[in-house]
C-alpha atoms as an extended CHARMM CRD file, in Angstrom:
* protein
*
       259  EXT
         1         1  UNK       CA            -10.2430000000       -0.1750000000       21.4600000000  PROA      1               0.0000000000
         2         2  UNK       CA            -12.6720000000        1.8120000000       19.0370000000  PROA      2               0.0000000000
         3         3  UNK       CA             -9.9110000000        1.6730000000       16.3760000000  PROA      3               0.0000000000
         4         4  UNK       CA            -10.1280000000       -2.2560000000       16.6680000000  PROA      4               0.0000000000
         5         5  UNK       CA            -13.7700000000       -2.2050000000       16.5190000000  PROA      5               0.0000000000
         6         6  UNK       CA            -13.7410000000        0.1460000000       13.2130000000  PROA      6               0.0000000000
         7         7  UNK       CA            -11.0800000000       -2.4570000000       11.8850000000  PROA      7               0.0000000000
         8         8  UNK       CA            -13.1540000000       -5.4050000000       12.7960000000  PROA      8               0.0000000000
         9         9  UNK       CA            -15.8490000000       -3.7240000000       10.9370000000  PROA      9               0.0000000000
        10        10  UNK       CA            -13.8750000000       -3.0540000000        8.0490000000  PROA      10              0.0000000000
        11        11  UNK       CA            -12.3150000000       -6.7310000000        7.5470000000  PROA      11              0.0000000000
        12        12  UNK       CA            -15.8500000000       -8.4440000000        7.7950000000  PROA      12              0.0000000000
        13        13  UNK       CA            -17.2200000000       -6.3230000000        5.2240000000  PROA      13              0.0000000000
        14        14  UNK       CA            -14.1300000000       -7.0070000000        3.1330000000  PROA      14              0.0000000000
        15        15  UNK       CA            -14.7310000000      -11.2170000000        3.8860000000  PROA      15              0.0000000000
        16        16  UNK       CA            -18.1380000000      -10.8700000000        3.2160000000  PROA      16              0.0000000000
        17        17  UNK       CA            -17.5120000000       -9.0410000000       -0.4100000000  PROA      17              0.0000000000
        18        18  UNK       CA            -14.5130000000      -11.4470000000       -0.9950000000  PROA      18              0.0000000000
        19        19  UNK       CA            -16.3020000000      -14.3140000000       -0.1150000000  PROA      19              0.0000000000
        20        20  UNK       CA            -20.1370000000      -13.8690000000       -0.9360000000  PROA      20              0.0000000000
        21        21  UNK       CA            -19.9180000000      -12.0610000000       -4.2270000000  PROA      21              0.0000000000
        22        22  UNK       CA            -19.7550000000      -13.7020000000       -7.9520000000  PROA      22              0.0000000000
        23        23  UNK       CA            -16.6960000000      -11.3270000000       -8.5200000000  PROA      23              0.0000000000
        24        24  UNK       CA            -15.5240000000      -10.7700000000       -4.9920000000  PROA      24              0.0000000000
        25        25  UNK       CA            -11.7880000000      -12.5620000000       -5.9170000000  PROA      25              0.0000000000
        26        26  UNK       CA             -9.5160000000      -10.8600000000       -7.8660000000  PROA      26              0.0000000000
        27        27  UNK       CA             -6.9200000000      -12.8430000000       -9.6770000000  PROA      27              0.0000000000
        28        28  UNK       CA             -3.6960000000      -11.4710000000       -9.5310000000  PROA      28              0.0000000000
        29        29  UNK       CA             -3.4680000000       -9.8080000000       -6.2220000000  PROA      29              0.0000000000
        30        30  UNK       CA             -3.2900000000      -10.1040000000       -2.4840000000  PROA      30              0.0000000000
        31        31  UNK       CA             -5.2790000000      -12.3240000000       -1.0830000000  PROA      31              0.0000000000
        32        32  UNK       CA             -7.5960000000      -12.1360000000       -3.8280000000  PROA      32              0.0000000000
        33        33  UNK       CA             -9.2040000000       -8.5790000000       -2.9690000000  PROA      33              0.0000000000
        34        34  UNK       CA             -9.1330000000       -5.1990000000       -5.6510000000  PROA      34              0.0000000000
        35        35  UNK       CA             -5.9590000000       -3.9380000000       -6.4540000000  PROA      35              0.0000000000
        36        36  UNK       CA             -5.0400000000       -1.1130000000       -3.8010000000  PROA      36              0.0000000000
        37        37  UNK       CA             -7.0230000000       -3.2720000000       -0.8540000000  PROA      37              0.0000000000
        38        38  UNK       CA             -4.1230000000       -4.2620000000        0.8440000000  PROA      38              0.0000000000
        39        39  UNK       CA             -2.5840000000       -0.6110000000        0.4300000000  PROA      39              0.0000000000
        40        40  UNK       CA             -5.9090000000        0.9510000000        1.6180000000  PROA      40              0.0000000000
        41        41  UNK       CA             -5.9410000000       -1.6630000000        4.6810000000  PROA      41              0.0000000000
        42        42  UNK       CA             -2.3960000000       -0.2580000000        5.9560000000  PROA      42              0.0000000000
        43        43  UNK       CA             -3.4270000000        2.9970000000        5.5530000000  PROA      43              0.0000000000
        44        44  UNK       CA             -6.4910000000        3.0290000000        7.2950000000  PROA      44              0.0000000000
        45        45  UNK       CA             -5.4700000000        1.0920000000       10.2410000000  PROA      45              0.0000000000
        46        46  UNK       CA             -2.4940000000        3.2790000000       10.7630000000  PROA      46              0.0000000000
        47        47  UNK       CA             -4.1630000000        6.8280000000       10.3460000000  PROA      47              0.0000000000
        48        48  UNK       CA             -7.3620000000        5.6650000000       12.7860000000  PROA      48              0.0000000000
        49        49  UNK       CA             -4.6650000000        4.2360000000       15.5850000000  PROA      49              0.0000000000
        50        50  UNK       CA             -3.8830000000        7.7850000000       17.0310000000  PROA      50              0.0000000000
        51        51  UNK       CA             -7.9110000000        7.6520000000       18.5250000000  PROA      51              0.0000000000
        52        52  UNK       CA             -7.1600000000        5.5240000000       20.9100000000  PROA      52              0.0000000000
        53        53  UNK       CA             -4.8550000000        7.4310000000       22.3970000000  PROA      53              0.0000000000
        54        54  UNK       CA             -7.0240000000       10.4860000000       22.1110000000  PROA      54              0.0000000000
        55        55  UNK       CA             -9.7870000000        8.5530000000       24.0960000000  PROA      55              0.0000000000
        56        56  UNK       CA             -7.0770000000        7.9340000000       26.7420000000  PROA      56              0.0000000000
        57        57  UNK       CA             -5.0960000000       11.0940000000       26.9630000000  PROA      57              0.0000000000
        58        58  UNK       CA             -1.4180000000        9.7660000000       26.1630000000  PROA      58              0.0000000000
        59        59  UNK       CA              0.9130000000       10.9990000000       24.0570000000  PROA      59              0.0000000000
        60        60  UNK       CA              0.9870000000        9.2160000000       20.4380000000  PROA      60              0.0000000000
        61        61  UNK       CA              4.4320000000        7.6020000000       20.1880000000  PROA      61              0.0000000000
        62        62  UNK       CA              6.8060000000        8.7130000000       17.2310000000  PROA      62              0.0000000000
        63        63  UNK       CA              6.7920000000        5.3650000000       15.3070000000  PROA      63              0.0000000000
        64        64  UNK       CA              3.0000000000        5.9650000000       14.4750000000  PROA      64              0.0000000000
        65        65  UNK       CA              3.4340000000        9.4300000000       13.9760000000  PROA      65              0.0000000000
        66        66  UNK       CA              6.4430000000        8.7680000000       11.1890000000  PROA      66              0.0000000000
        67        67  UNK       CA              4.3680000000        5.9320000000        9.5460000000  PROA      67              0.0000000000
        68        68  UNK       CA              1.2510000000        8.2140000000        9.2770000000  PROA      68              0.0000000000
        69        69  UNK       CA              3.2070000000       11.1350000000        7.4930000000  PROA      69              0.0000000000
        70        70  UNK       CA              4.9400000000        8.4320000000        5.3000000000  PROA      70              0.0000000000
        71        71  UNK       CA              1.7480000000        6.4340000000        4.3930000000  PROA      71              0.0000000000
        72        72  UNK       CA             -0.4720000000        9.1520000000        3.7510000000  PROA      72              0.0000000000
        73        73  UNK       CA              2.1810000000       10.9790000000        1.7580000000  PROA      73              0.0000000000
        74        74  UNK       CA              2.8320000000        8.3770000000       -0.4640000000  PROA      74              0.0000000000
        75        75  UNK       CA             -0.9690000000        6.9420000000       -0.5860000000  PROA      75              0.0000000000
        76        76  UNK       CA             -1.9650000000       10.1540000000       -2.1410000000  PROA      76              0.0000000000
        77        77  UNK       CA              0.9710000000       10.2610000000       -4.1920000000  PROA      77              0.0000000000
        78        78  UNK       CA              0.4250000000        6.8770000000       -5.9190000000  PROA      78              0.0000000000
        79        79  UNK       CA             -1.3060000000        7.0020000000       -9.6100000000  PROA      79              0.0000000000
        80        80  UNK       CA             -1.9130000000        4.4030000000      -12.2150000000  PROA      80              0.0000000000
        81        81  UNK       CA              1.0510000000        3.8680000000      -14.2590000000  PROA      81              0.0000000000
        82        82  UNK       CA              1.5860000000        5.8770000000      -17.5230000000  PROA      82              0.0000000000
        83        83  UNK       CA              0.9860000000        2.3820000000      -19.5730000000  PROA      83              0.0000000000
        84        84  UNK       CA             -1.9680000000        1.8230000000      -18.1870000000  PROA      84              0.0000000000
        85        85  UNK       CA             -3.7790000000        5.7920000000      -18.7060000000  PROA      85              0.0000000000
        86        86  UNK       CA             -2.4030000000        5.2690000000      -22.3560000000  PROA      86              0.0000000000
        87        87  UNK       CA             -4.0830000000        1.9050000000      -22.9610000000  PROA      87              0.0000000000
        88        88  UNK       CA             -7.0720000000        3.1730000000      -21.4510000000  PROA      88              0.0000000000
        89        89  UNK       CA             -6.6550000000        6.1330000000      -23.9350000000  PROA      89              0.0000000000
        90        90  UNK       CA             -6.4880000000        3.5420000000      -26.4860000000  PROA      90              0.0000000000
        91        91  UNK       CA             -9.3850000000        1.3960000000      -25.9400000000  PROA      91              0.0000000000
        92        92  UNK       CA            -11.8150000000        4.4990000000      -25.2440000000  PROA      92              0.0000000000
        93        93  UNK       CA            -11.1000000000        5.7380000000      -29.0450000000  PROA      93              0.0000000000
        94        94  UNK       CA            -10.6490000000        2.5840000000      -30.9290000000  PROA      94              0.0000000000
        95        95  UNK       CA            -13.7440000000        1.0280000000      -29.1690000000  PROA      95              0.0000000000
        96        96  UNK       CA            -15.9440000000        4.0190000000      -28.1200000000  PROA      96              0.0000000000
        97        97  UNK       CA            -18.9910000000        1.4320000000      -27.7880000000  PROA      97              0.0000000000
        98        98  UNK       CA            -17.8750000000       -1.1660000000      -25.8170000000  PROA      98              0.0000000000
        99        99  UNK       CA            -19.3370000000       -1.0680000000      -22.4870000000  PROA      99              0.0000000000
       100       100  UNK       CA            -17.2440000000       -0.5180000000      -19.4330000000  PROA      100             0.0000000000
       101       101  UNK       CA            -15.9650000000       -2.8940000000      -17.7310000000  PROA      101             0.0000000000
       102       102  UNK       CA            -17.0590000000       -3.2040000000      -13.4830000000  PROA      102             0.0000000000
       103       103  UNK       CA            -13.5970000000       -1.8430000000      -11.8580000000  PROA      103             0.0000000000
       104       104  UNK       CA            -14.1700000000       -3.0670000000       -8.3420000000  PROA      104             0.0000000000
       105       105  UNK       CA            -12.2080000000       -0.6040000000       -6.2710000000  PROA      105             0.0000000000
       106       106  UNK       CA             -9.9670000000       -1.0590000000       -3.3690000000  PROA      106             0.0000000000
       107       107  UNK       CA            -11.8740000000       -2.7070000000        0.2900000000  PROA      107             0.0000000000
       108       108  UNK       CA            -14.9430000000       -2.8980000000       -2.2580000000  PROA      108             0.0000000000
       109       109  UNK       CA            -15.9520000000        0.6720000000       -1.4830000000  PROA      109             0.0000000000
       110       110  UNK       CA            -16.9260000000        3.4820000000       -4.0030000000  PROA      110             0.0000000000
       111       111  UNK       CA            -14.4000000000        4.8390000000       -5.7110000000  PROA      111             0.0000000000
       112       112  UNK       CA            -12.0910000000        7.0110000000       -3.8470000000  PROA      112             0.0000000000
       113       113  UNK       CA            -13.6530000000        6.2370000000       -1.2020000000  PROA      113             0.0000000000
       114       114  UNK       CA            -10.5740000000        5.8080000000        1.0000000000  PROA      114             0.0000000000
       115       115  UNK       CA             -8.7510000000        8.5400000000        0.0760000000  PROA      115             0.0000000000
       116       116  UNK       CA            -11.7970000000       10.5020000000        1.6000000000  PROA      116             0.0000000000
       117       117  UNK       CA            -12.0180000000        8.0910000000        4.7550000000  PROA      117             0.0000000000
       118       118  UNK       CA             -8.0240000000        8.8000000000        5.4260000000  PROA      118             0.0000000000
       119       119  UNK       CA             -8.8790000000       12.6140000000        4.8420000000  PROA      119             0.0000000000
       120       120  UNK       CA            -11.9510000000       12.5220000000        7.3080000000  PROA      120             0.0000000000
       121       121  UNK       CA            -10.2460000000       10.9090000000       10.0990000000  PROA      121             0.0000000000
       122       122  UNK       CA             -6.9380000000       13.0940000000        9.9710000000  PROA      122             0.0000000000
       123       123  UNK       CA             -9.1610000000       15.8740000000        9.9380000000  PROA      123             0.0000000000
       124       124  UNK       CA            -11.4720000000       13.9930000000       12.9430000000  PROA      124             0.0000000000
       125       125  UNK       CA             -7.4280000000       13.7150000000       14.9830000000  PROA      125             0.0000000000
       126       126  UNK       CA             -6.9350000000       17.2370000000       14.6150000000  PROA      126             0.0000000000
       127       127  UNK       CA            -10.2620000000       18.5330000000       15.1020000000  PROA      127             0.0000000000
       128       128  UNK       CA            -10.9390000000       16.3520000000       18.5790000000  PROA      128             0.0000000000
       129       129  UNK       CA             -7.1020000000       17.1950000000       19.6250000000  PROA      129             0.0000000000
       130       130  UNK       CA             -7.4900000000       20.7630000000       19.7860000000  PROA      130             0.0000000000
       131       131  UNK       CA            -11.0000000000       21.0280000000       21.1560000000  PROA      131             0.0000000000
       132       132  UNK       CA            -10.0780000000       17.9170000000       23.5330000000  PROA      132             0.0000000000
       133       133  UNK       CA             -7.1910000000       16.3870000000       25.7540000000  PROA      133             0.0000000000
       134       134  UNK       CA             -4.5010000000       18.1130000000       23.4350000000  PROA      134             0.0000000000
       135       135  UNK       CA             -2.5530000000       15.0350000000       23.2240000000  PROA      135             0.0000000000
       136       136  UNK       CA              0.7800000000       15.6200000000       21.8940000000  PROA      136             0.0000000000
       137       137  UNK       CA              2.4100000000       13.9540000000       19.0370000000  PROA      137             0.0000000000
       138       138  UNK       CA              5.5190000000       12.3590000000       20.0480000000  PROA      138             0.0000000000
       139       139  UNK       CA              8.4400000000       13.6430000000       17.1700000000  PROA      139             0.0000000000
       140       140  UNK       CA             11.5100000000       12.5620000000       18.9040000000  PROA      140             0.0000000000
       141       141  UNK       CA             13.1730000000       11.0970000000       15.5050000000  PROA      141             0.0000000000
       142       142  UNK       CA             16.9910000000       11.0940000000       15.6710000000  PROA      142             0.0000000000
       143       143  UNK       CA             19.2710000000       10.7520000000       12.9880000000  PROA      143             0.0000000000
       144       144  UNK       CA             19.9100000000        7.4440000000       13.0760000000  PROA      144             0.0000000000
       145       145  UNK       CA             15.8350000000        7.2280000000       12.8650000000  PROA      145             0.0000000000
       146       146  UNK       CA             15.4420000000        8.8890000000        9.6500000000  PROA      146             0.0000000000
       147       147  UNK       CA             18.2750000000        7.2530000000        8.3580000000  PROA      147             0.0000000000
       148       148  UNK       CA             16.4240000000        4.0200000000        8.6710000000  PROA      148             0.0000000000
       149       149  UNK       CA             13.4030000000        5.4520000000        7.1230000000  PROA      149             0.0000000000
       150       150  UNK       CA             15.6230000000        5.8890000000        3.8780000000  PROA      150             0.0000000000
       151       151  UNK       CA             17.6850000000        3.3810000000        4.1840000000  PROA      151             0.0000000000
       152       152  UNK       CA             14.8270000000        0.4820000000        4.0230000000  PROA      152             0.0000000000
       153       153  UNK       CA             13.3540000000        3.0660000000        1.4600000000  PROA      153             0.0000000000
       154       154  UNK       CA             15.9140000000        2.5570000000       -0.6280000000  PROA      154             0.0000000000
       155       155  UNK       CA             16.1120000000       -1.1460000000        0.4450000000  PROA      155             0.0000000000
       156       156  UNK       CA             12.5090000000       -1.3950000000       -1.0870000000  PROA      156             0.0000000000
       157       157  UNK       CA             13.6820000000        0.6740000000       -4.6250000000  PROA      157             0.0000000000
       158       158  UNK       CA             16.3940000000       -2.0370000000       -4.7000000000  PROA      158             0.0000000000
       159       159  UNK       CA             14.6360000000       -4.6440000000       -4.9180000000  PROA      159             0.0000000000
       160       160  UNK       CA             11.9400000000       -2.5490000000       -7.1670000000  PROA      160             0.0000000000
       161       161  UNK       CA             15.0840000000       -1.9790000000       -9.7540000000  PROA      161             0.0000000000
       162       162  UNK       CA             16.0490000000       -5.5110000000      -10.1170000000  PROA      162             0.0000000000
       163       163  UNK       CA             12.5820000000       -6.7530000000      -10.8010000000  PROA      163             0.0000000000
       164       164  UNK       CA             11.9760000000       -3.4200000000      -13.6200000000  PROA      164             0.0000000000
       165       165  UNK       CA             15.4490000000       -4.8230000000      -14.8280000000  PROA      165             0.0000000000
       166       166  UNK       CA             14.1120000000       -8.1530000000      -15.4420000000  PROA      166             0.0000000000
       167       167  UNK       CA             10.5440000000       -6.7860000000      -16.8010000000  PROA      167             0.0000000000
       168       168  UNK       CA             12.7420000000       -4.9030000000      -19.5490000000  PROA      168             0.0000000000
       169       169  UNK       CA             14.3410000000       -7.8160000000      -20.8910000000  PROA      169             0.0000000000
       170       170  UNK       CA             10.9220000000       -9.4550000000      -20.8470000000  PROA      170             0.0000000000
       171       171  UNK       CA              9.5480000000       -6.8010000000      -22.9090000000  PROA      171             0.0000000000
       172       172  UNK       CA             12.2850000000       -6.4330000000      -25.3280000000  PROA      172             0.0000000000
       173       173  UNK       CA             11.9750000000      -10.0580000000      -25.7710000000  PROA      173             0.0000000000
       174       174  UNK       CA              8.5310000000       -9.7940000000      -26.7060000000  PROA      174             0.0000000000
       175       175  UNK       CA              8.5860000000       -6.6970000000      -28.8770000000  PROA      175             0.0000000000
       176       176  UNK       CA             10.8450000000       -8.5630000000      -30.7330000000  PROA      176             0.0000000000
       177       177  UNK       CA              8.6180000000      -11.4190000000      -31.1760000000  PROA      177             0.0000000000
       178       178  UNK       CA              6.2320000000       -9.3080000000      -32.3210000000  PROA      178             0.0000000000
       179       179  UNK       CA              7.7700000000       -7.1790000000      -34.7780000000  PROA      179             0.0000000000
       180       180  UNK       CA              8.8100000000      -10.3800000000      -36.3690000000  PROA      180             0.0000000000
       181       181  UNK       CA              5.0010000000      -11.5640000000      -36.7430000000  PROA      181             0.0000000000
       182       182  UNK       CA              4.0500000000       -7.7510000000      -37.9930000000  PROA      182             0.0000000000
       183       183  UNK       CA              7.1390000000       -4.9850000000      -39.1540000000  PROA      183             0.0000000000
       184       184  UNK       CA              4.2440000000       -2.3810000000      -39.4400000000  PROA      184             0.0000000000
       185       185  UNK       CA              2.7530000000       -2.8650000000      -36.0500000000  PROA      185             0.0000000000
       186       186  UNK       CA              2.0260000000        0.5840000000      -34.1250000000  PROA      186             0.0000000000
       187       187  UNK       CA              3.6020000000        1.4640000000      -30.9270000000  PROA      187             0.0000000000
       188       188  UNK       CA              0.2480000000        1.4840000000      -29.8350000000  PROA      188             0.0000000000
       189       189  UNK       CA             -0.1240000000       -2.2940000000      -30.6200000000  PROA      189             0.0000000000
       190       190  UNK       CA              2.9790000000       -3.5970000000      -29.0940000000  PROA      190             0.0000000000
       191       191  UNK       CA              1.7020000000       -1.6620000000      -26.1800000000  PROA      191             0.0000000000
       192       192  UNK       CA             -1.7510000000       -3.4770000000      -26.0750000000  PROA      192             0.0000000000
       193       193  UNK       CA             -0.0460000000       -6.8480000000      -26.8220000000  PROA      193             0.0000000000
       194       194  UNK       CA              2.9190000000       -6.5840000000      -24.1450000000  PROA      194             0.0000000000
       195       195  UNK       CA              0.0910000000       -5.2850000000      -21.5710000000  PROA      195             0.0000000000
       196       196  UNK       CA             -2.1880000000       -8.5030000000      -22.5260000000  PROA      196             0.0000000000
       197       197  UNK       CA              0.6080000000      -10.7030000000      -21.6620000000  PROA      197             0.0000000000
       198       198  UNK       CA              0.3940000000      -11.9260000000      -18.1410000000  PROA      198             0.0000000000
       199       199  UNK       CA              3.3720000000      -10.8050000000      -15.7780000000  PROA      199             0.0000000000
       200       200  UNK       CA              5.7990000000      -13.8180000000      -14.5870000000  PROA      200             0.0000000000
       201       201  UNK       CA              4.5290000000      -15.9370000000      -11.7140000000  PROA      201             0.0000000000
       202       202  UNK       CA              7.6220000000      -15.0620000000      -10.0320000000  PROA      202             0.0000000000
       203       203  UNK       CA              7.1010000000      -11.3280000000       -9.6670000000  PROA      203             0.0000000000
       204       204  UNK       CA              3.5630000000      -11.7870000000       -9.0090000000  PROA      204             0.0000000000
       205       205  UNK       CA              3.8660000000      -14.0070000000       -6.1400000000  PROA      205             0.0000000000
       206       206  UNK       CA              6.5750000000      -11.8050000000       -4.8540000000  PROA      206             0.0000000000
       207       207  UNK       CA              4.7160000000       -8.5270000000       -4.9780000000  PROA      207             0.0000000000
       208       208  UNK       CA              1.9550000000      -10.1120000000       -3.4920000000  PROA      208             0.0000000000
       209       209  UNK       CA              3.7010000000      -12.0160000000       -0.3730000000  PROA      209             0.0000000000
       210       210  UNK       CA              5.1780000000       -7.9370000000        0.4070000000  PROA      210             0.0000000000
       211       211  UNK       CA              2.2620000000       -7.0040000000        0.7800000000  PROA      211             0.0000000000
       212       212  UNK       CA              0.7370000000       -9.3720000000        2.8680000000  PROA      212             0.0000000000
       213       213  UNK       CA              3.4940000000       -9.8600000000        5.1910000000  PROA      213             0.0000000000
       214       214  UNK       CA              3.8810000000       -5.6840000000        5.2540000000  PROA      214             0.0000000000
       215       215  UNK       CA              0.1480000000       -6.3290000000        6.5000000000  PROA      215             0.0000000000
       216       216  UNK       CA              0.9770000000       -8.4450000000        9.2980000000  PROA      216             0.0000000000
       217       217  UNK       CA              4.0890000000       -6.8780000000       10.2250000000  PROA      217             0.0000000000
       218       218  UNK       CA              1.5820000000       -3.5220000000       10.6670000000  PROA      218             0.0000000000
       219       219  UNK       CA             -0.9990000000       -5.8230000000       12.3160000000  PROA      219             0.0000000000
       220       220  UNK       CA              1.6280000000       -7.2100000000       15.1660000000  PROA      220             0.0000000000
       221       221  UNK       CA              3.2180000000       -3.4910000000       15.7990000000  PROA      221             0.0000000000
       222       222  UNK       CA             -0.2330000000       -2.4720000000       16.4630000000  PROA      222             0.0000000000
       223       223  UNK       CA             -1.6580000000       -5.4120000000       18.7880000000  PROA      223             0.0000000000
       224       224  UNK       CA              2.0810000000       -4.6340000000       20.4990000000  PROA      224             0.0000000000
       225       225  UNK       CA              1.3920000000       -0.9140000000       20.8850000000  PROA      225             0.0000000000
       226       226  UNK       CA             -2.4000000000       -1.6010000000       22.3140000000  PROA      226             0.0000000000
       227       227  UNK       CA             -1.3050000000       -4.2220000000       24.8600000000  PROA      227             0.0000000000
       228       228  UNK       CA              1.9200000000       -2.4640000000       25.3700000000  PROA      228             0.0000000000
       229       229  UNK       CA              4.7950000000       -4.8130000000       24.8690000000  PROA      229             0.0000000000
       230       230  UNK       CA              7.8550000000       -4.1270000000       23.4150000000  PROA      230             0.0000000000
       231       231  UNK       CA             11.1250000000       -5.8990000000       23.0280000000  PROA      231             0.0000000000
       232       232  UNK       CA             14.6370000000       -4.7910000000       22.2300000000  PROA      232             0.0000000000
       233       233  UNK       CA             15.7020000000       -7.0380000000       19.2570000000  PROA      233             0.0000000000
       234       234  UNK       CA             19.1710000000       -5.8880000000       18.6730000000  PROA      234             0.0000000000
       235       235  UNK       CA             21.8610000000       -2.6940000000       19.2820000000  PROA      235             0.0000000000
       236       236  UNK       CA             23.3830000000       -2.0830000000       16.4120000000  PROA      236             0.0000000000
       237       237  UNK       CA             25.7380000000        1.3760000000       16.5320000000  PROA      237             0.0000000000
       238       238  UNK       CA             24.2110000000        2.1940000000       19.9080000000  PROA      238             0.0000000000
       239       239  UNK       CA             20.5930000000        2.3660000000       18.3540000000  PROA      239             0.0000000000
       240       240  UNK       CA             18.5320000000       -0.4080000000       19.7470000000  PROA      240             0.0000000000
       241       241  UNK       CA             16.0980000000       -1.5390000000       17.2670000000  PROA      241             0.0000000000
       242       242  UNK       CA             12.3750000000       -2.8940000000       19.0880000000  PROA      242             0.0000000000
       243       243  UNK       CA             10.3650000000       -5.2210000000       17.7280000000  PROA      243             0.0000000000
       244       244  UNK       CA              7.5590000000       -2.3470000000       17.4100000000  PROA      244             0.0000000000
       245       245  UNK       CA              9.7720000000       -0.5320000000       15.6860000000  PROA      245             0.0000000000
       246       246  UNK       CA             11.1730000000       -2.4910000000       13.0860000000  PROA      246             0.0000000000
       247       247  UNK       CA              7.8490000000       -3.7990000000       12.2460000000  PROA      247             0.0000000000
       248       248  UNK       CA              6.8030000000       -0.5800000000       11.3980000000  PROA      248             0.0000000000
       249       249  UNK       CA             10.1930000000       -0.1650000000        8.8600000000  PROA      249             0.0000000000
       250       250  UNK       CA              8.3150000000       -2.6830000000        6.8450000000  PROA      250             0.0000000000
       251       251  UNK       CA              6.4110000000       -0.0890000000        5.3460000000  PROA      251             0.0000000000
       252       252  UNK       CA              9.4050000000        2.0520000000        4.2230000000  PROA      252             0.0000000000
       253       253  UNK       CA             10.5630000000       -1.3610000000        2.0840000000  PROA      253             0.0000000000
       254       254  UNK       CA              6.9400000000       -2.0110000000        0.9170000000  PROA      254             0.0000000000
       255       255  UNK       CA              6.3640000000        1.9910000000       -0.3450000000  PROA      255             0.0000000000
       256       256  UNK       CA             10.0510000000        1.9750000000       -1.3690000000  PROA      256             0.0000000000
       257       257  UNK       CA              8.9080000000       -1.6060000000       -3.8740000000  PROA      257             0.0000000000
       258       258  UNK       CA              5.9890000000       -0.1820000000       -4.9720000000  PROA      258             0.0000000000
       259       259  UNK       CA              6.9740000000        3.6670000000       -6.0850000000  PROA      259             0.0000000000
């Protein structure tokens, strides 16, 4: 229960920033909140679950276990894209004077403020489980599991490909368009110009509905594994996939999309 009450906290400090501040909505990404939010939102709800079953003595089951290794692996991992630290580069030396602009950061906090929050309560898990109950963590991931971890992985770098495939031959076409307004144009340039250019509505939406529904699916698994209820969805090469379970799978495709 006192992970629900730390996430009820969270989301009404994230309405009342999204809602009650000039800037609070971001164009551009999930439900209007700072890039990362939605990311930050998984992650946090995820790593902070295990309490609850630290308060109650049980053994943390091994879907939780495998999504907190895999979301704080690749959480940590993420960085801003190489195009964006160059343009950055760019604008700090050609305008050293111009003010910077407010970055709100992910859930509104401080900056890296979540990445110390995740850090903190890992540390909290360990900390109260070896001076405490010593509550095991369940790790009884066959094959077949892990294989499904990759699998909807690469499901998730699939889908990433085709829509880089489809951002190339948007760039190409308008490098071309601009090296026939300017032959002497820097490389520099065409990146500033191809950056200014809004991304397709297409991939936009798309990246955004992944997220949210990955931030349902997480929600439901969750609500599932406080009430405990379960359901066996379908056997499929005598593994039985549960509704728990392939809810949680959902953030192998997101984290596969994204990286």
């Amino acid at each position: 229960m006192i992970t629900w009450i730390l996430g009820s906290i969270l989301i009404i400090w994230c309405l009342y920033n999204r809602f009650g501040r000039e800037d609070g909505y971001v164009k551009g990404y999930p439900l209007g909140m700072p890039k990362g939010s939605v990311r930050a939102l998984i992650a946090i709800s995820v790593v902070a679950f295990p309490f609850s079953y630290l308060i109650e003595g049980q053994e943390i089951p091994s879907a939780i276990t495998s999504a907190i290794f895999i979301l704080v692996a690749f959480y940590f991992e993420t960085r801003k894209a190489k195009k964006e630290l160059l343009l950055e580069l760019i604008n700090d030396v050609r305008y050293p004077e111009t003010p910077k602009e407010n970055v709100i950061y992910p859930l509104y906090l401080p900056k890296y403020s979540v990445r110390i929050t995740l850090v903190t309560m890992l540390v909290l898990v360990l900390i109260i489980n070896a001076y405490g109950p010593m509550v095991p963590f369940e790790t009884t991931n066959t094959l077949m599991d892990i294989l499904l971890i990759i699998s909807f992985f690469i499901l998730g770098s699939i889908f990433k490909r085709i829509s880089n495939i489809r951002e190339n031959k948007r760039n190409k076409r308008l490098i071309n368009l601009k090296l026939a307004e300017d032959a002497s144009i820097s490389n520099e340039g065409i990146i500033e110009y191809i950056s200014s250019q809004e991304k397709s509505k297409i991939k936009r939406k798309g990246k955004n509905c992944l997220s949210v529904i990955t931030l349902i699916a997480i929600f439901i698994a969750l609500i599932l594994y406080t009430v405990d209820i379960d359901y066996e969805m379908l056997t499929l090469l005598f593994y039985a996939f549960t509704l728990r379970t392939t809810l949680f799978l959902f953030i192998n495709i997101y984290y596969g999309y994204r990286d």
